[in-house]
C-alpha positions in Angstrom: 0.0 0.0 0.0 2.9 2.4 0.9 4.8 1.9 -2.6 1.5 2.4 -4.3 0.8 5.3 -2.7 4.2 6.7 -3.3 4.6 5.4 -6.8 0.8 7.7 -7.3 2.3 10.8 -5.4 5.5 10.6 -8.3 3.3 10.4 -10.9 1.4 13.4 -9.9 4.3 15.0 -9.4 5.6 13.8 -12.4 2.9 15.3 -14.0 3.2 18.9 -13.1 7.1 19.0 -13.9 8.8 16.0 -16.6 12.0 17.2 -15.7 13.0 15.3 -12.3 11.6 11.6 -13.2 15.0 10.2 -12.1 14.9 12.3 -9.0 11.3 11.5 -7.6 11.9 7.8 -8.8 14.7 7.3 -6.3 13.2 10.0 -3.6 10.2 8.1 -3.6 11.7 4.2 -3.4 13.5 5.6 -0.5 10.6 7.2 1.2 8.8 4.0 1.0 11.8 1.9 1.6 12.6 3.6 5.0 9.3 3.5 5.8 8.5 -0.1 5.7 11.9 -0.7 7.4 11.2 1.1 10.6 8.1 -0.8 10.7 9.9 -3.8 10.4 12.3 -2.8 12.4 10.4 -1.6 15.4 6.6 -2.9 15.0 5.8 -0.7 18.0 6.0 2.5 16.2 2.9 1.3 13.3 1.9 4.8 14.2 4.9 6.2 12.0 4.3 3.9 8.8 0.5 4.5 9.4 1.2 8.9 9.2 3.9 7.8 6.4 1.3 6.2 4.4 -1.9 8.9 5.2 1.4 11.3 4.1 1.5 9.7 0.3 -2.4 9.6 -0.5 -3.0 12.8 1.0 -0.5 14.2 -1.1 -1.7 12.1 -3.9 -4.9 13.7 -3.4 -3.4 17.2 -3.1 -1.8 17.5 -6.2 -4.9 16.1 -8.5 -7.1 18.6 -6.8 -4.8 21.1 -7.4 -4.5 20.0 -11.1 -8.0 19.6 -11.7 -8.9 23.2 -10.5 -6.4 24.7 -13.4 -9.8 23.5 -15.5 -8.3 22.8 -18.4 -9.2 18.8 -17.9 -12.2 17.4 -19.0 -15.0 16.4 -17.1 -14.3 12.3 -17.2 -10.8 13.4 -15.0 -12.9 15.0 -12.0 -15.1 12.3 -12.3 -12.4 9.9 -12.0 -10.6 11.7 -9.2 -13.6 12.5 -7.1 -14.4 8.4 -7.3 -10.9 7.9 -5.9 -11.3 10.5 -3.2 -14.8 9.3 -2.2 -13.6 5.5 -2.3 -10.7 6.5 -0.2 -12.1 8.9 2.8 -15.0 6.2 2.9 -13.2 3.0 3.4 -11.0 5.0 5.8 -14.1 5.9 8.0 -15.5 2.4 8.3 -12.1 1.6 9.3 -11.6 4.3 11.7 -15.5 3.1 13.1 -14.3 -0.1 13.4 -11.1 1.1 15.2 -13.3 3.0 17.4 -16.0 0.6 18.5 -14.5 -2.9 17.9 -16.3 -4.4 20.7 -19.5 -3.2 19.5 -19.2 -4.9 15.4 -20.4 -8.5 15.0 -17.6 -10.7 14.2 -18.9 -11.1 10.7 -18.7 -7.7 9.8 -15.3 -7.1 9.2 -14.9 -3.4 8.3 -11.3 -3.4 7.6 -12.0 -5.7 4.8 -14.5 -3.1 3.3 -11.2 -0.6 3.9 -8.9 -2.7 1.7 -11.6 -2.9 -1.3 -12.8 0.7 -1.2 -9.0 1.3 -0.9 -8.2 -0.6 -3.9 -11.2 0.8 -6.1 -10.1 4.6 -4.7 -6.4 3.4 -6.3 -7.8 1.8 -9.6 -10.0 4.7 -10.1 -6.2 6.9 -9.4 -4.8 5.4 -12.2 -7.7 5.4 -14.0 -7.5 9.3 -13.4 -3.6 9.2 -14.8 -4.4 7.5 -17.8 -7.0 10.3 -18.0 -3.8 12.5 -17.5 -1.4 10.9 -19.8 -4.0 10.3 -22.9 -4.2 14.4 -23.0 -1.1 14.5 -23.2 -0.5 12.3 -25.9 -3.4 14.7 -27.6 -5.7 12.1 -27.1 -9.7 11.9 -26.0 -10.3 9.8 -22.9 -14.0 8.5 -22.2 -15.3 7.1 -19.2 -17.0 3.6 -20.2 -18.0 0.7 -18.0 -18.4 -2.9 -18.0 -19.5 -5.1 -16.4 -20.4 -2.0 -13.9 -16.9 -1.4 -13.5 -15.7 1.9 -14.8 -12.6 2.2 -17.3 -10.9 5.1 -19.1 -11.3 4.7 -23.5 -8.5 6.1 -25.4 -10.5 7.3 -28.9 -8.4 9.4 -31.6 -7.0 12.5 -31.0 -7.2 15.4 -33.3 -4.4 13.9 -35.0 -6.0 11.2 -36.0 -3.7 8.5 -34.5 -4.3 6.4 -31.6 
């Protein structure tokens, strides 16, 4: 979870400035890297990979709000990004619910299990949100389709006419 995080904050970053790829490839490994170290290190201190990790998707987040509010994305990115953010914040609070009132949960409703798929659809729909990202770039148009109810970014032909 920590080196997906990460590896989403460097593309984001990536994303507002091409020039330091090398730079947040090897910052970011050795973010990660020290991170899961000192937890495995010392399991008593889970509350510094746990901040380490809230660290990389709230800065994942960060940055895509900040590049969708320069508005010059197209609708199917927001939608995208908001999916992730919702996904996200949600699993987090049935986790944190859980957390809180443990005693009180029946033993068959395991909440931290609903954390770990919302967190995995919040970082599908992430990428889903870069390919949004990187199919502009490439002076491509992106679509939001589905199937099978599950949401996917279509790359159709750019103004170019090549795909």
């Amino acid at each position: 979870m920590l080196f997906g995080s990460t590896c989403l904050v460097c593309i984001a970053l990536m994303d507002r400035d091409e020039r330091n790829t090398r730079t947040l490839a090897v910052g970011g490994t050795a973010y990660a890297l020290l991170l899961c170290a000192i937890y495995f290190l010392f399991p008593q201190f889970f509350l510094v990979f746990f901040l380490g990790y809230g660290l990389s998707v709230s800065g994942m987040f960060v940055l895509s709000m900040m590049r969708i509010r320069d508005r010059d994305l197209p609708p199917v990115a927001a939608e995208c990004c908001w999916a992730s953010c919702f996904s996200y914040f949600f699993g987090f609070g049935l986790w944190c619910f859980e957390n809180m009132f443990c005693k009180n949960i029946p033993m068959w409703l395991k909440l931290h299990a609903a954390w770990h798929i919302l967190a995995g659809f919040g970082t599908y729909m992430w990428i889903q949100y870069a390919l949004v990202l990187r199919a502009l770039r490439l002076k491509k148009r992106p679509k939001l389709s589905s199937y099978l109810l599950i949401p996917y970014i279509r790359v159709t032909p750019g103004d170019d006419g090549n795909l």
